[in-house]
Structures are given as C-alpha cells and as structure tokens.
C-alpha positions as CSV (number, residue, x, y, z in Angstrom):
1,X,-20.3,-4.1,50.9
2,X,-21.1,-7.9,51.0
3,X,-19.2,-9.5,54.3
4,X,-15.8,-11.2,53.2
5,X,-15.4,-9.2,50.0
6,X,-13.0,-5.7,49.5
7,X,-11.7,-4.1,51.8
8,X,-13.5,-5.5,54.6
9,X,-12.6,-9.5,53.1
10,X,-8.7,-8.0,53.1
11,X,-8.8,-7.2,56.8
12,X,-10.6,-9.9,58.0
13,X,-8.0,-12.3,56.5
14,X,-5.4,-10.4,58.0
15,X,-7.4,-10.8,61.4
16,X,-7.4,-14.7,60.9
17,X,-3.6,-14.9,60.3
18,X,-2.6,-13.1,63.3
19,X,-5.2,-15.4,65.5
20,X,-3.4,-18.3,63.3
21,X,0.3,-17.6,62.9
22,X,0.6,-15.5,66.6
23,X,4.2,-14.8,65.3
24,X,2.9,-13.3,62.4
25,X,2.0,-9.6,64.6
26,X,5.9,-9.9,66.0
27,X,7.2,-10.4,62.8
28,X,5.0,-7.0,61.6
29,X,6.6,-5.5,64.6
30,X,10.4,-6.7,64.1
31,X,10.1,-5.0,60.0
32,X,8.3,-2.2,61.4
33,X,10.6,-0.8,63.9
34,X,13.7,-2.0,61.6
35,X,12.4,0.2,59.0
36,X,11.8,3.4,61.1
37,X,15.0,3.1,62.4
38,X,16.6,2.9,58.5
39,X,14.4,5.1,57.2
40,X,15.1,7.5,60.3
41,X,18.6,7.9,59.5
42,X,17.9,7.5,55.2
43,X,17.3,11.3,54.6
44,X,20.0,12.3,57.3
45,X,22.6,9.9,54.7
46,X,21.2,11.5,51.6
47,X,21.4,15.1,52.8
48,X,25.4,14.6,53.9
49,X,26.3,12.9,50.4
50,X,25.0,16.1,48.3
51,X,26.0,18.5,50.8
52,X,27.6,21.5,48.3
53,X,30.5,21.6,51.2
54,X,33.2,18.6,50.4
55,X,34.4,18.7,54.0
56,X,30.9,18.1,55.2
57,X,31.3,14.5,53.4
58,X,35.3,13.6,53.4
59,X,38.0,14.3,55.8
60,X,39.8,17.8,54.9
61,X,43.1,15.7,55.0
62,X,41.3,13.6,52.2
63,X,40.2,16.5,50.0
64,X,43.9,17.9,50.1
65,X,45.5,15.0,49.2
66,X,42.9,14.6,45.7
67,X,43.6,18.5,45.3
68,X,47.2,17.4,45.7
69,X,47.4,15.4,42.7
70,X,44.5,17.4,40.9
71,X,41.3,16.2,41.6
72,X,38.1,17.8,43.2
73,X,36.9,15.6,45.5
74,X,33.5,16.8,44.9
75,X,33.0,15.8,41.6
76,X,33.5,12.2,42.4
77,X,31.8,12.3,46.2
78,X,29.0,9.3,44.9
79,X,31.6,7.4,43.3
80,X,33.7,7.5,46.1
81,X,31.2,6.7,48.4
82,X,29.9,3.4,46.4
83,X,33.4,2.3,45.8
84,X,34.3,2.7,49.7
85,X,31.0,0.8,50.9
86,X,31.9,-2.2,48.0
87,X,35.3,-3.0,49.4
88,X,33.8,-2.4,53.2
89,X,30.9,-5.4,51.9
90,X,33.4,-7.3,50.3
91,X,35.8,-7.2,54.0
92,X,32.7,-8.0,55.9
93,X,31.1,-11.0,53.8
94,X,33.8,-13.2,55.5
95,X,33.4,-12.1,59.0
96,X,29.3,-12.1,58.7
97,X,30.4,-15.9,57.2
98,X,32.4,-16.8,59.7
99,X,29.7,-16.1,62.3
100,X,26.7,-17.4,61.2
101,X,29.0,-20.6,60.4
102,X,30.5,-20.6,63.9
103,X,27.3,-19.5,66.0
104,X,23.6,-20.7,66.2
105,X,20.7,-18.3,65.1
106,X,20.4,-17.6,68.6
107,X,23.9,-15.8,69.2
108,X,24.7,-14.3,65.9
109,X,21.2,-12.4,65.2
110,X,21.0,-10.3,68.7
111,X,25.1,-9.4,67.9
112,X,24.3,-8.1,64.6
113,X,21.9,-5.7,66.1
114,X,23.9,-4.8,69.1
115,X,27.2,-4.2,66.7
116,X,24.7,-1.7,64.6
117,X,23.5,0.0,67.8
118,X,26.9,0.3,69.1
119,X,27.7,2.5,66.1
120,X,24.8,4.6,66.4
121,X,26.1,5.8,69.4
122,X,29.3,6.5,68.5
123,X,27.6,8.6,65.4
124,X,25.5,10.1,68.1
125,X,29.0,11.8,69.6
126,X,30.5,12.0,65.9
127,X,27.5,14.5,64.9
128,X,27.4,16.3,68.0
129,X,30.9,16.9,67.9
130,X,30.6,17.9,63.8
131,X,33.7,15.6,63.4
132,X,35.2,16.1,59.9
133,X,34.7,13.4,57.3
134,X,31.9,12.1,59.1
135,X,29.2,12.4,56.4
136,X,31.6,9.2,54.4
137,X,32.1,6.9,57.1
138,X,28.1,7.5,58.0
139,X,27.2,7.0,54.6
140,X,28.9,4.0,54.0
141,X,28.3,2.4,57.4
142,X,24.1,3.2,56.6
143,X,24.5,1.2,53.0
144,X,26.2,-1.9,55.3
145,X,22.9,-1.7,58.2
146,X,20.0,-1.1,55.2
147,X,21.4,-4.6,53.7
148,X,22.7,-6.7,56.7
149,X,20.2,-5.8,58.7
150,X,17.5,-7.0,56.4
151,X,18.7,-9.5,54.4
152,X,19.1,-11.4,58.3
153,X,15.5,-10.3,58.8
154,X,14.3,-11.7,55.9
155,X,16.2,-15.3,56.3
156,X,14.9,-15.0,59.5
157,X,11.7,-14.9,58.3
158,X,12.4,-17.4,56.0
159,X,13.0,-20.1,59.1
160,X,9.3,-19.4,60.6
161,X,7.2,-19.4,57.3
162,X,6.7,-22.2,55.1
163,X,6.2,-20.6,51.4
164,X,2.7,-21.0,51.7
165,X,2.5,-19.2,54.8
166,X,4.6,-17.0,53.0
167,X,2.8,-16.0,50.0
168,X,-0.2,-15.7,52.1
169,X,1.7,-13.1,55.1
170,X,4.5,-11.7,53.2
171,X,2.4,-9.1,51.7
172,X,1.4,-8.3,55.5
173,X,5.1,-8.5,56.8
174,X,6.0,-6.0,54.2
175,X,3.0,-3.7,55.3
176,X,4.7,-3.3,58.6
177,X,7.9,-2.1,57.3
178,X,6.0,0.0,55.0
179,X,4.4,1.7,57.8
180,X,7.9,1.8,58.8
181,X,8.8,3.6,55.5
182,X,6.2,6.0,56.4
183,X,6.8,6.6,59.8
184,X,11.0,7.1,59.9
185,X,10.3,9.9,57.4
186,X,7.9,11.4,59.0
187,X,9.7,11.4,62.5
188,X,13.0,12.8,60.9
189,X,10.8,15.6,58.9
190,X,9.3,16.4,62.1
191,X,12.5,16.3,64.8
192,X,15.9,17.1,63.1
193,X,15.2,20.7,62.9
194,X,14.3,21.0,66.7
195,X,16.5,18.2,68.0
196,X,19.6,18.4,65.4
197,X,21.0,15.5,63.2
198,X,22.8,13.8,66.0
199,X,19.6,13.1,68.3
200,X,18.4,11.2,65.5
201,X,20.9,8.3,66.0
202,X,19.1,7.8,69.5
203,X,16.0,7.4,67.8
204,X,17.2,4.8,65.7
205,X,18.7,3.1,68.6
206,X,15.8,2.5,70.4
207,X,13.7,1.1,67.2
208,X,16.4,-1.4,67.1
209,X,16.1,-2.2,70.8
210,X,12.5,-3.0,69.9
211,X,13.3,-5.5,67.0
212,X,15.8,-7.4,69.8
213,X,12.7,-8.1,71.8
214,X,11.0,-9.7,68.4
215,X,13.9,-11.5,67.9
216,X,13.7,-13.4,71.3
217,X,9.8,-13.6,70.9
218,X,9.9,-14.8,67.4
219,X,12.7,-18.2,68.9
220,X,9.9,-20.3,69.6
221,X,8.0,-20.0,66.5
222,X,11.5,-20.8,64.2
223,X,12.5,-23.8,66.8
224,X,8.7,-25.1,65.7
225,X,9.2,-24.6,61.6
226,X,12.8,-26.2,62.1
227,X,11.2,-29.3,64.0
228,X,8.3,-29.1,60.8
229,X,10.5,-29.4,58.4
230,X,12.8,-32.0,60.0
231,X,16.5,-30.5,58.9
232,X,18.6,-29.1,61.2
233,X,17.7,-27.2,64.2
234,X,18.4,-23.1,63.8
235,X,20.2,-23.5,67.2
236,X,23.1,-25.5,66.3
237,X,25.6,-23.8,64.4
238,X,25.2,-23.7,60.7
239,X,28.8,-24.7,59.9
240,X,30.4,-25.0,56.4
241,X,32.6,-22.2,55.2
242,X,32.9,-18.7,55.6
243,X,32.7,-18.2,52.0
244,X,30.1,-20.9,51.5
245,X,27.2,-17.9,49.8
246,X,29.8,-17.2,46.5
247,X,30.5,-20.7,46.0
248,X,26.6,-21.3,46.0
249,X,26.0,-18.2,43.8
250,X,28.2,-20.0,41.4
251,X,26.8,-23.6,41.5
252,X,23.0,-22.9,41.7
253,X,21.3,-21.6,38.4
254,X,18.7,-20.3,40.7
255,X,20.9,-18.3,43.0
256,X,22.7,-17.0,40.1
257,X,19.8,-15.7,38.7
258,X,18.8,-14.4,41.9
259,X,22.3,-12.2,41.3
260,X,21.4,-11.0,38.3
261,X,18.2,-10.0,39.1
262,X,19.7,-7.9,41.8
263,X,23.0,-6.5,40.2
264,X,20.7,-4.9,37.6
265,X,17.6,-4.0,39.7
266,X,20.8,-2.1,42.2
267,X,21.7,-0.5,38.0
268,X,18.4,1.5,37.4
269,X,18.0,2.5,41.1
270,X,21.9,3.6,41.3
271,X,21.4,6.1,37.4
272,X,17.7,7.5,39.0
273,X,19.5,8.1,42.6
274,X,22.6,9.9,40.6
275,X,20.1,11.8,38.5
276,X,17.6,12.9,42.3
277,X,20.9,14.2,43.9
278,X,21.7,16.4,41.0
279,X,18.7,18.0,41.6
280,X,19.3,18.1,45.5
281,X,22.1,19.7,45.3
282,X,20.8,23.4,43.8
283,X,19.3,22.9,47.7
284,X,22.0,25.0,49.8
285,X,20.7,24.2,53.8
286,X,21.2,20.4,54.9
287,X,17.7,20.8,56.7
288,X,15.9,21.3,53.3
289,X,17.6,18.5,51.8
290,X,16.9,16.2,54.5
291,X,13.4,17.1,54.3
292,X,13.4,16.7,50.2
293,X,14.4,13.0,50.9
294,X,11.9,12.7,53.7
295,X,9.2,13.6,51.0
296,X,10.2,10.7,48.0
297,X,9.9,8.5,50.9
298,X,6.6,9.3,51.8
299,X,5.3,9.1,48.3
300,X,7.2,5.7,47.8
301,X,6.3,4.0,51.0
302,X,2.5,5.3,50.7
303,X,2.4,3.8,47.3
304,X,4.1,0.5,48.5
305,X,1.7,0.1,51.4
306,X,-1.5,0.3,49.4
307,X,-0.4,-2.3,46.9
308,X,0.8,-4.6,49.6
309,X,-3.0,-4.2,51.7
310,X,-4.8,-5.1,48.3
311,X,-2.6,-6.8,45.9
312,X,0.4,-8.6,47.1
313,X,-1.2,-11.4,48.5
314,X,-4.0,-12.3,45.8
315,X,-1.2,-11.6,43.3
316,X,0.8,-14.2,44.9
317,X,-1.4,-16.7,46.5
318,X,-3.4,-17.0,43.0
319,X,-0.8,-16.6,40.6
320,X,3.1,-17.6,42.1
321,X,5.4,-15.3,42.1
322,X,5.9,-14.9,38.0
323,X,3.7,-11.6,37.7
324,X,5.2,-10.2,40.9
325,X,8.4,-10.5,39.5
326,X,8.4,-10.0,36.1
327,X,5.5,-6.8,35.9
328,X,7.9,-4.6,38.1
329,X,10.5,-5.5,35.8
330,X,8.7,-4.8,33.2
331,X,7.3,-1.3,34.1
332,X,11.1,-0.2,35.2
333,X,11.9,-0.7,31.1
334,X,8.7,1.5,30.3
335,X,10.1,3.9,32.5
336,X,13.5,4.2,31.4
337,X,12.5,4.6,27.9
338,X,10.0,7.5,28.8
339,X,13.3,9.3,30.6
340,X,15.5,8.6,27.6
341,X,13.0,10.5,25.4
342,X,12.2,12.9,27.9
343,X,14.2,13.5,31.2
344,X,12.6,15.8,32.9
345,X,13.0,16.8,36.6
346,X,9.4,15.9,37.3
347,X,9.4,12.3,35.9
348,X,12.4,11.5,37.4
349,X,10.9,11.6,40.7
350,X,7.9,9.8,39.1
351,X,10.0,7.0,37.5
352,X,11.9,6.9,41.5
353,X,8.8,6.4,43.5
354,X,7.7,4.0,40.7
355,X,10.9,2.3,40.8
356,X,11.1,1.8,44.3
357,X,7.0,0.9,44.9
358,X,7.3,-2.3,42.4
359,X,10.5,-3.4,44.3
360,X,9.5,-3.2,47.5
361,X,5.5,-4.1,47.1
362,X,6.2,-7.2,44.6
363,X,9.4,-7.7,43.3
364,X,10.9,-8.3,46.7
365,X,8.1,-10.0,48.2
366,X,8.2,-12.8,45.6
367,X,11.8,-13.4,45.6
368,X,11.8,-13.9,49.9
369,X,8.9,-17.1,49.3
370,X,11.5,-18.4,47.0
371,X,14.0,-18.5,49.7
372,X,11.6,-20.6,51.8
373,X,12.1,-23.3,49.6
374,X,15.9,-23.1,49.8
375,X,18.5,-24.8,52.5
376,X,19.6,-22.5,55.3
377,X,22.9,-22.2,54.3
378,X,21.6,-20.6,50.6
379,X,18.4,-18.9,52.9
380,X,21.6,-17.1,55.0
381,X,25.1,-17.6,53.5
382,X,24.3,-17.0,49.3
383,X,21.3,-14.6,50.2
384,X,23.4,-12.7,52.2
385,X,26.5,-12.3,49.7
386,X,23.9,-11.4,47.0
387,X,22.7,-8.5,49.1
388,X,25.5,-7.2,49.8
389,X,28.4,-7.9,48.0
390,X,26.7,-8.3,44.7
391,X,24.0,-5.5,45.8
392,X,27.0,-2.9,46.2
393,X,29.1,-4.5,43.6
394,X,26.0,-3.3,41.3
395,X,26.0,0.3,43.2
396,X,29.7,0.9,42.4
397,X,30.0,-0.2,38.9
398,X,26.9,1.9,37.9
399,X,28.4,5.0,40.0
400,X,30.6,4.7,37.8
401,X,28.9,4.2,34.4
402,X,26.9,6.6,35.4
403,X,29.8,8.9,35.9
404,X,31.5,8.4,32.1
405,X,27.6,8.5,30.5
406,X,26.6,11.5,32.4
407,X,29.4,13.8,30.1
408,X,26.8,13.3,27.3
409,X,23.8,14.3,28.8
410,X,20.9,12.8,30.5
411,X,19.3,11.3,27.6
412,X,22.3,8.9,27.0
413,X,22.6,7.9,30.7
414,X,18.5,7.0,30.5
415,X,19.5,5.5,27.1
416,X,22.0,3.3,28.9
417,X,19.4,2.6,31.4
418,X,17.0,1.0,29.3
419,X,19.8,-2.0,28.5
420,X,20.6,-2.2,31.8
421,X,16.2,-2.7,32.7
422,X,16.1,-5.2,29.7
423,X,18.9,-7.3,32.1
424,X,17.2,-6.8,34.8
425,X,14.0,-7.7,33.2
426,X,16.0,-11.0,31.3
427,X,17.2,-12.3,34.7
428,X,13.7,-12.2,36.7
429,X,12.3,-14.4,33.2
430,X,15.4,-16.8,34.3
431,X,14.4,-16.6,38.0
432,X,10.6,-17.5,37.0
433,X,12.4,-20.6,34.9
434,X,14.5,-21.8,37.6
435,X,12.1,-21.5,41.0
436,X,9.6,-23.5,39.1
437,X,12.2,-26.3,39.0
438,X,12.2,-26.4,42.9
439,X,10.8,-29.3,44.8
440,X,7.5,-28.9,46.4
441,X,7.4,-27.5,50.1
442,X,8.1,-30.0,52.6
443,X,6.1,-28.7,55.4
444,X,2.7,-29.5,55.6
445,X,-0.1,-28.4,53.4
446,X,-1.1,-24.4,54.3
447,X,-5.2,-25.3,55.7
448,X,-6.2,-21.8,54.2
C-alpha cells in the first residue's frame, strides 16, 4: 500500500494530531473511560426494567397502591420509568443552571463527577442489600449520568477545539468512547455473573475516577483556546440565569432546530427500544438479559468504531457536516419503512444497531463542531437543556405513543415511526440551513 494512503494514511494522521493537539490523547482517554463506565452499568439498567418480576423494578408499596386503584404496574413499567426520569431532568435543569452560572469550569465539572460517583456507591450497598424498588430509582438515575455526564463532556470539548480542530479529531474523540462502547459491554458480560450486579457499580466508579484526572489535565489546554479566542476566560463564572438554555432554545433558529433534531432522533430510538424489550422479556434469568444487552452493544459500538477510523473525518473535513447529518437521518426513514412492512424480530435488532451506529459515528459528531462555533453559554446552558430536558421530554412522550399505538400491532407503531423519522429527517435539513448562517471561526486558521 502506497505510504500516506488507506489505512496506513488514516493512522498516521491520527499519529500527527496527537504529536499536535497533546490534549487530543486525554481527551480520547476522558470519552473512553466515561463510556466504559456508562456502558458498564447500560445492560445492568436494561436487564432491571424488563425484569418479568414488578418488585424487581418498583417498590412493593408502589405496586399495591396501582393494584389498589386497578392497575398492573407492569404493564406500564417503561412508561413509568420515562415519565419519572422527565420530571427528575426537568427538577435538575435548574440546579445544573444554577451551577455552571455560579461556578467556573474549574469547580462545577469535578462536582458533577464526584455527585455521580457518590451515587454509585450508594447503588453499590442498594444492590447488595437487594433493596426493593431499586431497579426504578437506578434506572432513572442511569438516564440523568448517560446525558449530564456527556453533554458536559462534549461542551467541554467544545472549549479546547476550534471547529477545525474539530472536524478533523472528533471522529478520533468518538473512537475512544467507542472503544469504550466496546469495552463496558464486554467487562459486564464477563464479571456480573462471577462478581454479582452490585460489584459493577465499583467498576464504574473507578472509570470515572480516571476521567477526573483528564479533567485536570485537559485545564491547560481550555485556559489556551479561551485566551485564542479572546471571550471570556472558562475560569470565571459563566453567570446569566439558571434558566438561560430554554430561553436560548427559544430565541436561536439554530438551537431550535438543534431540539428538533433531538426530540425526534430520542422518537425512533424510544419505538425500536419498546419493541427490543418485548423481546427481552420472554428471557426469565436477569443474567441472560444482561448479557442480551451486552451483545446489541457490541454490534453497535463495533459498527460505530469502524466508521469513525475511516469515515468520520474525510466525511467532515471534505464535505461539512451536511452529509453527516442528513444521510443518518435519512437511512433511519429507510428503516422504519422496511419495519412497517415487515417487523420482524431479526430486523428489529438490525434497524437498532443501524439506528444507533449513524447517531453516534456521524450524526452526533457533526452536531458537537457546530457547538464550537456557538457562545459558551449556548455551548453549556441550551446544549445542556436540549440533552436533557428535551432528550427525555422526547423519551416520555414516545413511551407513551408508543404505548396507545402498540394496541394495534407492530406494523402501526413502525407506521407511526416513519412520521416521526420524516421529522427527524426535516429538522437536520433545517439544522444544515441554519449552521451555514454562522460566522466563520474566530480562532486561527487549522495549518493541516
């Protein structure tokens, strides 16, 4: 193979970042170990919330009170999850507000990792003790990490990389929590039948210790970008209002399209993920579900790191992020349509890992360089609300949807599905429209 070119060309522009952008191989490090710790504790989430015992998921005081007044819990356990983590986003918006407002970067990213570690070792005692209703409460407090956790990663990221830099090392920074993907899976597939569920909180915790240390090595690099680009440092406090994030998502065409693009995208995952527990269910033993989860996860994050190595950054570096955005979007409609004519078990799972790859290899990718280009109160306040309160305002009113549709059979809900892709699909056209509109980036021009 001729030197420069393939597979070996790919590489040795990934060598030349990381001897260029140092912080670039503790950035890999930070997703990485943030992603085995998620994806660690994913398939120990999914297994509890189609658990065939109710009591396994609620409180027994809980499932009374619904028998009380003529309701089985258990055929409304998603719903009630999605709704329970929406109003639990919607309390915490405010209070994740109020501190990046009040705090500089410094203070208020190590506390948002030291809260979520906290709480793993409280699960840690919750599971070893099999305390009643835990499955809920772990549920619901996994959705709030996955999303907080991430979404300040990413704006994080956002404050080191110009977008140059970042459509050249996104597709990299993804790779490592990819691998990430890959590994939690693997780890839990491997351990939580000799070590138990609750030893798997501990795991987690010390993933997260790891991306503390990337946080403090990463300071310098950020303090550098701010001092590039000339705004205000990342170490004074951001200010503004708790609230700040909606009242952007309402001004900003951009940011609103940003919303839609993510309410709908959180629609076609929510139907496939109602549709994949269905079928986990018939699975009696937690341990077998846990380890049917661990395996779509492998597949996905497999698929997402091969796409990332060879075509995230060509895709974006040579044509913007239009094609990342809108082919996902576009392949999640061709999906749905297959599944409404034919929803079988089989390409359910196929339509899932497909899902999930173009999100997470492109889709996602191309919407973090856009937030390079944004003020940091949009990079952390509006990005932030839309990943959470609009991401699980999505969850619960699909739950739900899904719930009314799913009396008619599965070709109606995949029916249903396709309108909700063509949404999806209409509002990553807008977010192509409205990013071109942005200024040029201020820092200064990327040499490669």
């Amino acid at each position: 193979m001729t030197p420069g070119t393939g597979t070996d060309g790919r590489f040795d522009h990934l060598r030349g970042a990381l001897r260029e952008v140092p912080a670039l191989g503790w950035s890999f490090l930070y997703f990485f170990s943030l992603l085995t710790g998620y994806y660690v504790l994913r398939p120990v989430r999914d297994a509890m919330a189609a658990s065939s015992n109710v009591e396994d998921v609620f409180a027994p005081s809980l499932v009374a009170w619904f028998q009380g007044h003529g309701i089985e819990l258990q055929a409304f356990t998603l719903q009630v999850l999605f709704t329970t983590t929406f109003v639990v986003m919607l309390v915490l918006q405010p209070v994740y507000g109020a501190l990046v407002s009040h705090y500089p970067r410094r203070v208020f990213l190590p506390v948002v990792y030291l809260f979520f570690m906290a709480c793993l070792v409280c699960f840690y005692f919750a599971f070893q003790a099999d305390l009643p209703g835990r499955g809920a409460v772990f549920f619901v407090w996994t959705a709030v990490f996955n999303l907080f956790a991430v979404a300040v990663f990413w704006s994080y990221m956002g404050d080191i990389y110009d977008n140059l830099q970042a459509r050249r090392l996104y597709g990299f920074i993804g790779a490592g929590g990819t691998v990430g993907g890959l590994t939690g899976p693997v780890l839990t597939k491997l351990l939580v039948v000799e070590v138990g569920v609750a030893n798997m909180m501990l795991v987690s915790v010390g993933f997260l210790a790891i991306c503390l240390l990337c946080i403090t090595r990463l300071a310098p690099a950020a303090r550098a970008a701010d001092q590039r680009r000339g705004g205000r440092s990342g170490d004074d406090a951001m200010g503004g209002s708790v609230v700040e994030g909606l009242r952007l998502i309402w001004r900003d065409p951009l940011l609103r399209a940003m919303a839609v693009v993510m309410f709908f995208g959180v629609g076609v995952g929510t139907l496939l993920y109602n549709e994949q527990r269905e079928i986990a269910m018939r699975v009696a033993q937690d341990t077998f579900r846990t380890a049917f989860y661990s395996n779509i996860d492998l597949w996905i994050n497999l698929l997402v790191l091969v796409i990332q190595v060879f075509i995230t950054r060509p895709l974006l570096t040579r044509f913007g992020v239009a094609p990342a955005l809108l082919l996902p979007a576009l392949a999640i409609l061709g999906g749905f349509a297959v599944l409404a004519a034919s929803p079988l078990p089989l390409m359910v799972a196929i339509v899932q890992i497909a899902t999930r790859a173009g999100e997470f290899s492109l889709a996602k990718p191309a919407r973090e360089t856009i937030y390079t280009r944004v003020d940091r109160e949009s990079r952390y306040k509006a990005k932030a609300a839309i990943e959470t309160a609009v991401y699980r305002g999505g969850d619960v009113s699909f739950a739900w949807l899904h719930k009314g549709l799913a009396v008619f059979g599965s070709n109606v809900v995949f029916g249903a599905g396709v309108l909700v892709a063509a949404g999806m699909t209409f509002g990553a056209w807008r977010l192509v429209r409205e990013q071109a509109k942005l200024p040029p980036d201020k820092t200064a021009p990327d040499p490669h």
